[in-house]
N, C-alpha and C positions, 0 to 999 in steps of 0.2 A: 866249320865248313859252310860255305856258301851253297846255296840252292840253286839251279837254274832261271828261276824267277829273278832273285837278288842278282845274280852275277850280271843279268840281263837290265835290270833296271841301273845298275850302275855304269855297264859299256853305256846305255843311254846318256846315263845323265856325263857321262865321259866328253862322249860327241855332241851333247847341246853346249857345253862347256867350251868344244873344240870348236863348233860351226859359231858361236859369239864373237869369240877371237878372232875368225876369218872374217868376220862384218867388221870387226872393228877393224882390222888391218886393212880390207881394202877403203872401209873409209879414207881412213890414213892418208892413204898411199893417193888416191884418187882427190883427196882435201874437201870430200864433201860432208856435208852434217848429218842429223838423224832424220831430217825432213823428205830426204832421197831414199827410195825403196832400198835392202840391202840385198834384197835378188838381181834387181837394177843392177846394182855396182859390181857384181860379181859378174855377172853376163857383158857389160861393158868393159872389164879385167879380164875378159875368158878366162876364168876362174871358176870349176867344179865346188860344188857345195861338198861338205866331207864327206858323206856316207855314199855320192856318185864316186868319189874319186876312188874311197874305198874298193868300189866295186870294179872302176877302170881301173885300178893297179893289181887286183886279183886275174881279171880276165887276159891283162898285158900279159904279165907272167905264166900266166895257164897256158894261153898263146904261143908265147917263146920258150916255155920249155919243152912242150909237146911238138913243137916242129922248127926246133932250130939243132938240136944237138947239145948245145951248148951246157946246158944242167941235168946230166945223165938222172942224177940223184933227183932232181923232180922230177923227170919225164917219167922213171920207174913208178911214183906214187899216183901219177895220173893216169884214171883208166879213161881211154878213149869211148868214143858212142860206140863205135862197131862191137866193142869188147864189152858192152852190158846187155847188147842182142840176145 
């Protein structure tokens, strides 16, 4: 069994794994070398780094299930601010 430590150092090394790949892809994509900053080239892609985007796809969805209807089944698991008063 994994420790929270471990489990935590490995989602890490997960996501520097995953944010390489997004450099290398928008190099790609944009055709530039490693001489060009790779925050540059994500910022010029409007392209989130991963662990933002992580965070805007959580907050999206918290969002839309809390006030759209649509995912009763989430909206039930998320308690609102009013409701931790």
């Amino acid at each position: 069994m994994l420790t929270p430590f471990c489990m935590a150092f490995q989602l890490n090394t997960s996501l520097d794994r995953l944010q390489g790949t997004q450099y290398t892809l928008a190099r790609v994509v944009t055709g530039t070398g490693f001489t060009v900053s790779s925050s540059f080239t994500l910022k010029r892609l409007h392209w989130l780094p991963i662990d933002a985007r992580i965070k805007f796809k959580i907050a999206t969805l918290t969002f839309k299930a809390s006030n759209t209807g649509n995912a009763p089944y989430l909206a039930s698991l998320i308690a609102s601010s009013a409701q931790l008063v």
